[in-house]
N, C-alpha and C positions, 0 to 999 in steps of 0.2 A: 413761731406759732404761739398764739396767746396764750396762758393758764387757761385764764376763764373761759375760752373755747374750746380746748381740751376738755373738760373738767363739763362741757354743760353736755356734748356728746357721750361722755360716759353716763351720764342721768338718765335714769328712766324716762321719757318721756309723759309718763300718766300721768294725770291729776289727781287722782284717786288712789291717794296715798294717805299710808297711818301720820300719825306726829312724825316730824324727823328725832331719830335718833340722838340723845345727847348733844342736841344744838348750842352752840356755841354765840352767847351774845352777846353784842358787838361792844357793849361796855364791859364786859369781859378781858373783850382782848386789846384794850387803852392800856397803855402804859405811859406814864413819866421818864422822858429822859432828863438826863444829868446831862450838864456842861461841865461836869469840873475840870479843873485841872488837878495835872501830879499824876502822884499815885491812885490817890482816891477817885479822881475822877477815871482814871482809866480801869477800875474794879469796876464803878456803876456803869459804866459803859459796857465791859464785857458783861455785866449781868445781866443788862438792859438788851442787847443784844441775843443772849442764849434764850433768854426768857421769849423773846420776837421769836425765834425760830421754833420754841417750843408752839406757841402757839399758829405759828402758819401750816404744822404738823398737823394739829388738832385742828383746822381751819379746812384744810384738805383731805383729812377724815372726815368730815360733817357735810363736805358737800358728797363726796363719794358714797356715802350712806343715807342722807338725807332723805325720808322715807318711806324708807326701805324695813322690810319686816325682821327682827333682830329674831335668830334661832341658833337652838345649841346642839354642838355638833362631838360626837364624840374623839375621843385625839385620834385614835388610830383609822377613821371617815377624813382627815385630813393628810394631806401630802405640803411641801414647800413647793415654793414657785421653780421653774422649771429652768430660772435664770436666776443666779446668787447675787446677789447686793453689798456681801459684805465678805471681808479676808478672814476675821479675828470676832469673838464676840468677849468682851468684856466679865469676865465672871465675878469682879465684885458688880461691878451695874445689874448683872442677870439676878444676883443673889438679892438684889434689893427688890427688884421687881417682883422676883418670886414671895417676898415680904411681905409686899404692898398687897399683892393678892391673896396672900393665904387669911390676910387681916380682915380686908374690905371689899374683897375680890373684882372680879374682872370690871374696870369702871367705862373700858367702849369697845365694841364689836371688831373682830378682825375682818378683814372683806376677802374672800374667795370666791371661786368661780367653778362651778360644774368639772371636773377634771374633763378635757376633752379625749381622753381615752379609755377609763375606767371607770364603770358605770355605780352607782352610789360611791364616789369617792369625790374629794372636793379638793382645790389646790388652790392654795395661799397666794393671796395680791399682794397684801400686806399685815405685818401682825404674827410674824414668825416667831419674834421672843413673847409675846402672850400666851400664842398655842403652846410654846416648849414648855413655857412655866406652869401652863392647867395639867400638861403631860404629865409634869414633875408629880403637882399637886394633887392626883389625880382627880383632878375635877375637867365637866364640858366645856367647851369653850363656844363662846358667846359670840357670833358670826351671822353675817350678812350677806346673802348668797346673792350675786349678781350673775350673769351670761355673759363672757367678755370675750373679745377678740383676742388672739396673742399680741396685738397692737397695742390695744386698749389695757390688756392686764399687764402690760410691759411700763405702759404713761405711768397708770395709777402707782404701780410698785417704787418706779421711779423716782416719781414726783414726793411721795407721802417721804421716803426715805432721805432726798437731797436735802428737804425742809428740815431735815432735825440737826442739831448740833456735833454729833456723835461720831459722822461718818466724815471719812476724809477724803482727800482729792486723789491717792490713789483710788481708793475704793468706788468713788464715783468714776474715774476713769477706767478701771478694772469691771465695771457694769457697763458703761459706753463701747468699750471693746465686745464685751459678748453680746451684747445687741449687735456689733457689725459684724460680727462672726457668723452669728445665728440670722443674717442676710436682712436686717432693719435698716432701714433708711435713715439719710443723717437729718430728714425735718424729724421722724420717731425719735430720735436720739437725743434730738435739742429739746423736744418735746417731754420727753420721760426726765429729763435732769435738768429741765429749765434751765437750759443755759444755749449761749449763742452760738453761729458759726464758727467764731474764731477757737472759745475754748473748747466745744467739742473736739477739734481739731487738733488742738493741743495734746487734750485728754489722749486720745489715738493715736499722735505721734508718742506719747510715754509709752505706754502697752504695747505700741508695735517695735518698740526697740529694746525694751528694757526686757530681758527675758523673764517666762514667766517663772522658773526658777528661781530666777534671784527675786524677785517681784514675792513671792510667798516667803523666801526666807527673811524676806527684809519686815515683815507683814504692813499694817496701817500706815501709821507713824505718822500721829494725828497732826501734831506741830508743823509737819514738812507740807510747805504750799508748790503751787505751781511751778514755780520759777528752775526752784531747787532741784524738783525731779526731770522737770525737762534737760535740766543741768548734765543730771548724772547720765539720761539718757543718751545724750552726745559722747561718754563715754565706750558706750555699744556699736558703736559705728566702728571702730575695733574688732572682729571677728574673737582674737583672743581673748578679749577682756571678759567673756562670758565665765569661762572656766576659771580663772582668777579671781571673778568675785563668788561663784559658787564653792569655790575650795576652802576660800576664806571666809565667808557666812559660814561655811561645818565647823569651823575651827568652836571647839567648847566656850572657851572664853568668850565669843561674841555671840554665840547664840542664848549664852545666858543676859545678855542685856536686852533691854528696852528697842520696841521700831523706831524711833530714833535715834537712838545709840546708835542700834545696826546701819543705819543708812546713813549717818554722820562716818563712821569707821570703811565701811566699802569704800564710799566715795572718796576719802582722804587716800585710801589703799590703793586706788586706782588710779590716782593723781599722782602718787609715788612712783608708781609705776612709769605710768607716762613720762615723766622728770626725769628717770633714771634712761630712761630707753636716750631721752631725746640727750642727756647729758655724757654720753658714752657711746657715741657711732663706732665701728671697725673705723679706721685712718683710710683713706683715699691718699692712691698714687697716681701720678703723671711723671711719664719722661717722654722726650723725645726718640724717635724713632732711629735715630743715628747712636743715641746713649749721652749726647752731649752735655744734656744737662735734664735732671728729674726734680721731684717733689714731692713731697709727704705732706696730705692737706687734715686739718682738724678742725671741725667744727662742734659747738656745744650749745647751737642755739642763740648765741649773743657772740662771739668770738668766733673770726676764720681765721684759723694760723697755715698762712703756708711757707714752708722750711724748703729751701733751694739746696740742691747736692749739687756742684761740681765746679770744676778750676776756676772760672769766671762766676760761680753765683754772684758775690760779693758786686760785680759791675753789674753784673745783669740786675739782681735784688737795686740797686740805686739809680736805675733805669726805671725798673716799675715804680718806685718811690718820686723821683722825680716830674711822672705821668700822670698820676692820680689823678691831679683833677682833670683831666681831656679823660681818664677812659673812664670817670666815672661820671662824666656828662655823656660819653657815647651809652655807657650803658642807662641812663635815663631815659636817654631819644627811643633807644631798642624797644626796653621797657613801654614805653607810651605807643609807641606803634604797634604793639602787640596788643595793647588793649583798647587801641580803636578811638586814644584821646586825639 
């Protein structure tokens, strides 16, 4: 599903509208890219880049708003959205924000909607760390009251949020899960995080394996992309592995580090794990049924040692030695027949 079709059903339809809101113009939002190379070119590039996402933020603000009657609304007339977007909020970024406003204050409207249960009460689309910080400050906060659907207020919250730089790919995945929780469809879902079939899909395989325990003790861990968490989540296909990584995220020493820390250390912890189980099986026996001759088998993942017990091992053992290769073309044929080549 388009943005821009998204995004023109959230609009009012009247013409008979004030100025838009804090519009955004389009020479505004040009930027010059850099080709460098090196270092240097990969700093204007990441800047070139946060800066593009800042503004497709403010881009998707302006059409959500676009003129629409801007009114202030006191904090405690405001509720949050009834679906979280984020793990973790950043308290130096909050502290600046709150900076920026106590200075020059509020510079664009948050968008809420009617609460649909409690009558003069409003619930937040987007623009949750604006309201907290006028909270703080105690000043109004500056808001755009639209009439949304739970669809619609779900897109907008979405969409405003995926665009900014700040949040991460658990967090977008940990918003795509409660959408499918809370019974949204997966077009709403690609719709609200502007993103495809395939990564939604993704997104939802993370969340649905990753438990949400370890999932909160790990929190953001902004650096960590797709790959890596789908990684760890094939870890959970393990029943145990849950309470081993929840024992070991309480552990002091790694709850005092960084969401990437924590999720660089689980995941290594669990890998250990794995290694050790697969490097130390019980030994497997075989004998015969008469007793005439047994074995003790050991495997460790790259090595099968089997050890012959009795009077004749020594001819038997140079029997299977001299067969190998006929019973390890029989066991090829076996192999291929069993999987239908």
């Amino acid at each position: 599903m388009a943005r821009k079709n998204v995004l023109s059903n959230l609009m009012s339809p009247s013409a008979e509208k004030l100025t838009p809101v804090n519009p955004v113009p389009d020479e505004q939002r040009h930027h010059v890219t850099y080709k460098g190379i090196g270092a240097l070119g990969a700093v204007t590039r990441s800047i070139d880049a946060l800066a593009a996402k800042a503004d497709a933020a403010k881009e998707i603000e302006a059409k959500l708003t676009a003129g629409e009657i801007v009114i202030e609304l006191e904090p405690d007339e405001i509720e949050e959205s009834f679906i979280s977007d984020r793990l973790a909020h950043s308290d130096e970024q909050f502290q600046e924000l709150v900076e920026a406003m106590r200075v020059r204050g509020q510079d664009s409207p948050i968008l809420v909607r009617p609460h649909p249960a409690k009558s003069g009460v409003y619930q937040i689309a987007f623009g949750h760390r604006r309201a907290r910080a006028a909270r703080l400050l105690g000043r109004p906060v500056r808001a755009v009251v639209k009439a949304l659907t739970d669809r619609d207020h779900v897109i907008a919250q979405g969409q405003e949020n995926s665009a900014r730089a700040d949040l991460s790919f658990l967090e977008r995945a940990t918003f795509a899960g409660e959408l499918e929780t809370r019974g949204f469809d997966r077009e709403t879902i690609m719709a609200a995080l502007s993103a495809d079939k395939t990564t939604v899909s993704k997104m939802l395989s993370v969340v649905n394996r990753i438990p949400k325990s370890v999932r909160s003790a790990i929190g953001p861990a902004l650096s960590i992309g797709r790959d890596r968490w789908h990684e760890l989540a094939t870890r959970f296909d393990e029943p145990s592995n849950e309470d081993k990584a929840v024992e070991f995220l309480a552990r002091e020493r790694v709850k005092i580090r960084t969401p990437e820390d924590r999720f660089n250390l689980v995941s290594g912890h669990l890998s250990k794990k794995e290694a050790a189980g697969i490097a130390k099986p019980a030994p497997a026996e075989w004998s015969r049924k008469d007793g005439a001759v047994s074995a003790s088998i050991k495997t460790n993942g790259r090595q099968y040692t089997i050890a012959l017990k009795a009077a004749e091992a020594p001819a038997f053992g140079a029997y299977i030695t001299q067969n190998l290769d006929r019973l390890y073309e029989a066991f090829r044929t076996e192999n291929k027949q069993k999987s239908g080549d």
